[in-house]
C-alpha distance (Angstrom), angle and dihedral (degrees) to the residues before:
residue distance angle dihedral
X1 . . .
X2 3.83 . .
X3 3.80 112.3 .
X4 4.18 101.1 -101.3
X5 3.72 100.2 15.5
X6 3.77 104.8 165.3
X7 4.12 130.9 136.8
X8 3.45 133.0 -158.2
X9 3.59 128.9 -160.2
X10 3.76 112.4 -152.0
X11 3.71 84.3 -34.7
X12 3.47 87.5 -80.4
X13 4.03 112.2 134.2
X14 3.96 113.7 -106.2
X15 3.67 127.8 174.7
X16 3.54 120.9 -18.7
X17 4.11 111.3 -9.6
X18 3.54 137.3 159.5
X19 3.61 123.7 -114.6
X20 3.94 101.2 -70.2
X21 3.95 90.3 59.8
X22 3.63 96.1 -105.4
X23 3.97 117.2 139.4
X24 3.94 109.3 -116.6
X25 3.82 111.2 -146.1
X26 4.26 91.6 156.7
X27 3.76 138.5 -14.4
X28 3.92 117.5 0.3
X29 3.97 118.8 -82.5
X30 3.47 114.4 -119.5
X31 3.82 117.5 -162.5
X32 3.95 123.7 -74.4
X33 3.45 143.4 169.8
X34 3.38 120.8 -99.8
X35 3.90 124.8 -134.6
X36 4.09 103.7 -110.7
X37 4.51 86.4 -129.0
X38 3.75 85.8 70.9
X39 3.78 104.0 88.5
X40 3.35 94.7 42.4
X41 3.56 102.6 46.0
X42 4.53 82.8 45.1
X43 4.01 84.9 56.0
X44 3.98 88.7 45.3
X45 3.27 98.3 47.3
X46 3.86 101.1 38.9
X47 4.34 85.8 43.9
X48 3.81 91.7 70.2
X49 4.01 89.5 43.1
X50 4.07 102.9 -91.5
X51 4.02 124.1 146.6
X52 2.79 119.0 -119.1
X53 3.98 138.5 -155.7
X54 3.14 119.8 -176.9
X55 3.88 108.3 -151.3
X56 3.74 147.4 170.7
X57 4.33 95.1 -124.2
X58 3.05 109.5 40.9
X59 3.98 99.6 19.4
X60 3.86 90.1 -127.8
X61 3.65 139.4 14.5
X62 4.08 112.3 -150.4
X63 3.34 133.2 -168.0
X64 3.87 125.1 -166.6
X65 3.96 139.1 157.8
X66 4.20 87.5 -11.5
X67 3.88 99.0 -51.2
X68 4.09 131.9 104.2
X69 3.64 117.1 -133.8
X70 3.95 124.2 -178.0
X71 3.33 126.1 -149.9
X72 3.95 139.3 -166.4
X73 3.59 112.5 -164.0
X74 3.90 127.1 -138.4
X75 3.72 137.7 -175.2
X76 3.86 106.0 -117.3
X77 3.86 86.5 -127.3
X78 3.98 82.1 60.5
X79 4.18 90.4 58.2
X80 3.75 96.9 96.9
X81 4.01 98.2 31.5
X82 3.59 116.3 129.1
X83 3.83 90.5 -138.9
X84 3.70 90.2 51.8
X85 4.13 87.6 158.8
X86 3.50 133.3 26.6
X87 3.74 123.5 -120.1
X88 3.81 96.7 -91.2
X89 3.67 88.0 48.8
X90 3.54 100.1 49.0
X91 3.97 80.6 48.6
X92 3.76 96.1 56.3
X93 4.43 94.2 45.8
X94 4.00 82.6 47.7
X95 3.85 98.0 53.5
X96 3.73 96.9 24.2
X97 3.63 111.9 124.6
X98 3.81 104.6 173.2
X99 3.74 130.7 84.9
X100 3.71 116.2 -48.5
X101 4.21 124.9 -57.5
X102 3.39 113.7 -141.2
X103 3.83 128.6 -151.9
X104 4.44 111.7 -144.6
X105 3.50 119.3 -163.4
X106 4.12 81.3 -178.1
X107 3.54 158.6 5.2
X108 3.66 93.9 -102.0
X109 4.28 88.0 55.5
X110 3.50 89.1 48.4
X111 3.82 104.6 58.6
X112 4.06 88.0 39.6
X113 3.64 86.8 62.9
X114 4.34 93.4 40.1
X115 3.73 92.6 44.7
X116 4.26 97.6 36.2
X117 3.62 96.7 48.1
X118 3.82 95.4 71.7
X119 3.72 110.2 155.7
């Protein structure tokens, strides 16, 4: 397991969680920040009629139309940065051996992938 793998659905608690309501599927989650894309690329997603997970690593888990699409989302600001990924993400696309992660820089990018991907 990937160090701070936890989901949340809607924030509302699910399965097992610890006291803040977050679903515990590994270690425990210790506050972040949270790229300012997210919500808007949640809405996006979730407006054509996506699930969506919002997660520690990968930022968000999606489901659409019978496929599973993971997403880490940036800042656009952050699209030429050197240090694009922090060291747990850089971990996780390294030893990643699932279908493909995908880094958004909006909610535009997003849906492209959701909608293009089509089996």
């Amino acid at each position: 397991m990937f160090p701070g793998f936890v989901a949340r659905v809607d924030d509302t608690p699910r399965l097992a969680s610890d006291q803040a309501g977050r679903i515990l599927f590994g270690v425990p989650h210790y506050a972040r920040k949270r790229d300012l894309t997210e919500p808007a690329i949640v809405a996006a997603l979730r407006q054509i009629g996506a699930t969506v997970l919002i997660n520690e690593h990968p930022d968000l888990i999606v489901g659409f139309r019978g496929q599973t699409f993971l997403f880490e989302c940036k800042s656009p600001e952050k699209r030429n940065h050197k240090n694009l990924k922090t060291p747990s993400q850089v971990k996780l696309f390294e030893e990643w051996r699932g279908g493909p992660l995908h880094i958004v820089f909006s909610a535009a990018e997003a849906l492209a992938i959701v909608t293009k991907e089509r089996g």
